[in-house]
C-alpha positions as CSV (number, residue, x, y, z in Angstrom):
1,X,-37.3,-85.4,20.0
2,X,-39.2,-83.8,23.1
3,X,-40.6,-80.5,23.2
4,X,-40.6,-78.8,26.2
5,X,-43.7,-76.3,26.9
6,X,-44.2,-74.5,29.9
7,X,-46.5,-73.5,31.3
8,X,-47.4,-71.0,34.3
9,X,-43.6,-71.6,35.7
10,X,-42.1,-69.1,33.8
11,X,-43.8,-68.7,29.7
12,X,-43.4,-66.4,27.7
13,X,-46.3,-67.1,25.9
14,X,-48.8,-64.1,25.2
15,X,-46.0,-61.1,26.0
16,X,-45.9,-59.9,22.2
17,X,-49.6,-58.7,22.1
18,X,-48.4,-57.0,25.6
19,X,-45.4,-55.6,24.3
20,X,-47.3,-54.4,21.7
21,X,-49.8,-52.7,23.8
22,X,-47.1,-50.4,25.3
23,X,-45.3,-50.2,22.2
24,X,-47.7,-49.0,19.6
25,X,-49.0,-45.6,21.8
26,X,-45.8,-44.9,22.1
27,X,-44.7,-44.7,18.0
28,X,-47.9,-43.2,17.5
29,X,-47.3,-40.1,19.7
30,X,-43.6,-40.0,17.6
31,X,-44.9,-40.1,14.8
32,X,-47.6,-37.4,15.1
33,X,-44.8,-35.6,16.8
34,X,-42.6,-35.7,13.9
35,X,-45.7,-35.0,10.9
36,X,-46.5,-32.2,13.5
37,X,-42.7,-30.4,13.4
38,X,-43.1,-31.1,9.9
39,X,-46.4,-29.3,9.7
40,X,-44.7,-26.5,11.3
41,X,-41.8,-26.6,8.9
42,X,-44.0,-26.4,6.0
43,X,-46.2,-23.0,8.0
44,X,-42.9,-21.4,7.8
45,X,-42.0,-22.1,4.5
46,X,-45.5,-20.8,3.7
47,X,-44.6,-17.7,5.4
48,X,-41.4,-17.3,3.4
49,X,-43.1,-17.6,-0.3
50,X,-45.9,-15.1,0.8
51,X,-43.1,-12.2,2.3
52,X,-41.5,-13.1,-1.7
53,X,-44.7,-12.4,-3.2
54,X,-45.7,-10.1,-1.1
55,X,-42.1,-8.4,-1.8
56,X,-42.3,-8.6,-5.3
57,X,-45.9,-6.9,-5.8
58,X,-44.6,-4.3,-3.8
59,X,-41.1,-3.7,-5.9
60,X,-43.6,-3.1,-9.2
61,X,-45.4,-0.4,-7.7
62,X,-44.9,3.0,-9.2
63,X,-45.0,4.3,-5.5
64,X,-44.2,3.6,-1.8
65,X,-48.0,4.0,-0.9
66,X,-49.3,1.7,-3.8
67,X,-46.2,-0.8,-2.9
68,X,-47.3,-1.1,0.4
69,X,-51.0,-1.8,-0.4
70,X,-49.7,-3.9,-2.9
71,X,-47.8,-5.9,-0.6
72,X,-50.8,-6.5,2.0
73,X,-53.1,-7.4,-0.8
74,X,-50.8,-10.1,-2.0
75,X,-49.9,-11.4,1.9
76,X,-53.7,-11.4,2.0
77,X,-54.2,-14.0,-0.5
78,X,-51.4,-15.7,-0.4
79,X,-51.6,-16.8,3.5
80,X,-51.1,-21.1,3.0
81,X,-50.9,-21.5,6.6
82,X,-51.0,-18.0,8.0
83,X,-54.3,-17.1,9.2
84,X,-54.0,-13.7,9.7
85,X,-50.3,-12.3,8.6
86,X,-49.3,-9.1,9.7
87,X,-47.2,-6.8,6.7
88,X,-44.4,-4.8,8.0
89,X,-43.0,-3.0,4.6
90,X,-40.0,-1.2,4.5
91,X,-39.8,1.6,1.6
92,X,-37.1,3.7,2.5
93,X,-35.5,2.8,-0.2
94,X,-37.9,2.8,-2.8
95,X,-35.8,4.0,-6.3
96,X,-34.7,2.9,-9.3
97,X,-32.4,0.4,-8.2
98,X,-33.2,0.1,-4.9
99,X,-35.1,-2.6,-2.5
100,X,-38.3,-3.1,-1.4
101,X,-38.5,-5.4,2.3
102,X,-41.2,-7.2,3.3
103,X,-41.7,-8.7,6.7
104,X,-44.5,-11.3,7.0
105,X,-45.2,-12.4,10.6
106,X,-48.0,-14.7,11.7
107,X,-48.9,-17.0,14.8
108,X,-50.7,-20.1,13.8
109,X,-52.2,-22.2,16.2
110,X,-50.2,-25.3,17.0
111,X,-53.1,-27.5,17.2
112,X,-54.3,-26.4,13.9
113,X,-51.2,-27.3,12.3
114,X,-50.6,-30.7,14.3
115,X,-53.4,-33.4,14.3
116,X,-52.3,-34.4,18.2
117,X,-53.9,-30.9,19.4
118,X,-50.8,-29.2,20.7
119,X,-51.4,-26.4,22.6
120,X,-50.6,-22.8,22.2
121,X,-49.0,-21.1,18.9
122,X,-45.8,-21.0,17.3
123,X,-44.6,-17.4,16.0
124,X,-43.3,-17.2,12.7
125,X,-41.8,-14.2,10.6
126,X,-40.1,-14.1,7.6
127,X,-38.4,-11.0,5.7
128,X,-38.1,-11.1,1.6
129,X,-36.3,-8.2,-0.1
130,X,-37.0,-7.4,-3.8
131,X,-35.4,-5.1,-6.1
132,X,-36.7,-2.0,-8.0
133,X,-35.8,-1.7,-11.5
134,X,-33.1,0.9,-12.1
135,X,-34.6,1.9,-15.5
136,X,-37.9,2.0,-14.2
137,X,-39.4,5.3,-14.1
138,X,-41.1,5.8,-10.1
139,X,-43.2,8.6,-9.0
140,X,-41.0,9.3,-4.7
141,X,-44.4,10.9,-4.2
C-alpha cells in the first residue's frame, strides 16, 4: 500500500487554519449582528411594558392631571432600556368607562444596546390603552 504525499506541487496541507482565519471574523460579526437585532427587539419590548404601566397608573387616577403625572412617574421608573422616554398621554376620554392612552417614545443609542458599537439610534414608540372603571367615581376637574 503506498501513500502518496505531496508536497509543494499542489497540497492542501495547512488551508483549514486559513480557512478558518477568514471564516471565524466573519460568524462573529453575524452573530453580534443577530444578539444586536435581538437587543433591539428586547428595547422595544421594554418600551411596550412601560407605555402598559405607565397606562395603567394613569387609568387609576381620580383625575386627568394626577393620570398624567401618574403616567410619567411610572415611565420614569420603569425605563429597562429607555434612557430618557418621553410621555405623550391622551385624556380626552377620561370617564367612567372610558380609556386612558399612553404613548412612550424613546431613542436608545444603538451602540449601547449592541456590543459591536453600532452607530447612531434607533427610534422606538409604543402606545398602551387602559380602561377607566365605569363604577368608579372621577373627579372631570
Amino acid at each position: 500500500m503506498s501513500r502518496c504525499q505531496t508536497g509543494r506541487d499542489g497540497s492542501d496541507r495547512g488551508s483549514a487554519p486559513v480557512e478558518l482565519a477568514i471564516i471565524a471574523p466573519i460568524l462573529m460579526i453575524i452573530s453580534e449582528l443577530v444578539i444586536g437585532f435581538g437587543r433591539v427587539e428586547q428595547a422595544n419590548l421594554s418600551a411596550t411594558g412601560t407605555a402598559a404601566a405607565a397606562a395603567r397608573a394613569a387609568s387609576l387616577a381620580r383625575t386627568p392631571a394626577t393620570a398624567e403625572a401618574a403616567a410619567r412617574t411610572m415611565a420614569q421608573a420603569d425605563r429597562g432600556s429607555c434612557p430618557s422616554p418621553e410621555v405623550t398621554v391622551d385624556t380626552a376620554a377620561f370617564h367612567p368607562g372610558g380609556l386612558v392612552k399612553v404613548t412612550v417614545t424613546c431613542r436608545p443609542s444603538l451602540a449601547e444596546l449592541t456590543s459591536i458599537g453600532l452607530p447612531g439610534h434607533v427610534h422606538l414608540t409604543s402606545t398602551m390603552a387602559s380602561g377607566i372603571d365605569q363604577w368608579r367615581e372621577v373627579d372631570a376637574g
